[in-house]
N, C-alpha and C positions, 0 to 999 in steps of 0.2 A: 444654682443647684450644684454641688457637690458631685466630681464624678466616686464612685467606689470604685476601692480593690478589686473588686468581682468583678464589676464591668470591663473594668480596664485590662484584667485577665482575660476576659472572651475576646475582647476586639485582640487583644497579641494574638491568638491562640488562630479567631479567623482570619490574620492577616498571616502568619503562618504557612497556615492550611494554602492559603490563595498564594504565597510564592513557589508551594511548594510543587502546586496544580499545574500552574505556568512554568517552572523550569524542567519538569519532568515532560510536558508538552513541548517544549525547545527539543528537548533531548530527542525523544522520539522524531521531529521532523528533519532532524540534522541526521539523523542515519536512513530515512526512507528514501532512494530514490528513483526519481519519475520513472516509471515505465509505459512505452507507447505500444501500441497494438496495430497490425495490418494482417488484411487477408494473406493466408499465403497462397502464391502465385506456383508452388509445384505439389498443394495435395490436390488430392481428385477423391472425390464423393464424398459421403457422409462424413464428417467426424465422430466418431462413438468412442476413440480412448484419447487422451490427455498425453499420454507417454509415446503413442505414434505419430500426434501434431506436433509434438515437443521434437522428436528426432525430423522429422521430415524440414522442419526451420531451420535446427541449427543445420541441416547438411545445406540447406539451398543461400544461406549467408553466415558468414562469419558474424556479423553484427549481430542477431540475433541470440536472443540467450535463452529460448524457450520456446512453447505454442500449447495454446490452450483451444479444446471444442467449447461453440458457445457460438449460440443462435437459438433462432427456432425452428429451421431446418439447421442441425449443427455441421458447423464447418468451421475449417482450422484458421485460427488463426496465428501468429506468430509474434513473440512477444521483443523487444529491443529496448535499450537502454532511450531515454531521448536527448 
């Protein structure tokens, strides 16, 4: 059997498609990175804003580059590079 023009234009066209799925997926993993999470150790009570855990980490370590609420009683946690 004879392959066709046609055919042989969809399989370019999905192979294409498919390098272009996986390098744009490289892309994106080569610029995310890992971020670790721990309780922190200087807020006290509830967590209810984002931007008070966030300040309360970066004062209590320099390491630290953030703090997010998040629980189900929420309380802070503190975000770091890993």
């Amino acid at each position: 059997m004879a392959v066709s023009r046609k055919n042989l234009s969809a399989v370019a066209a999905a192979a294409a498609v498919l390098l272009l799925v996986v390098v744009v997926a490289e892309m994106a993993s080569v610029g995310a990175a890992d971020t670790c999470r721990h309780l922190s150790g200087a807020f006290h009570g509830l967590c209810t804003w984002d931007k008070h855990c966030a300040e309360t980490c970066t004062t209590e370590s320099s390491n630290n580059i953030g703090g997010v609420c998040d629980d189900t009683l929420p309380r802070c946690y503190c975000l770091s590079n890993c």
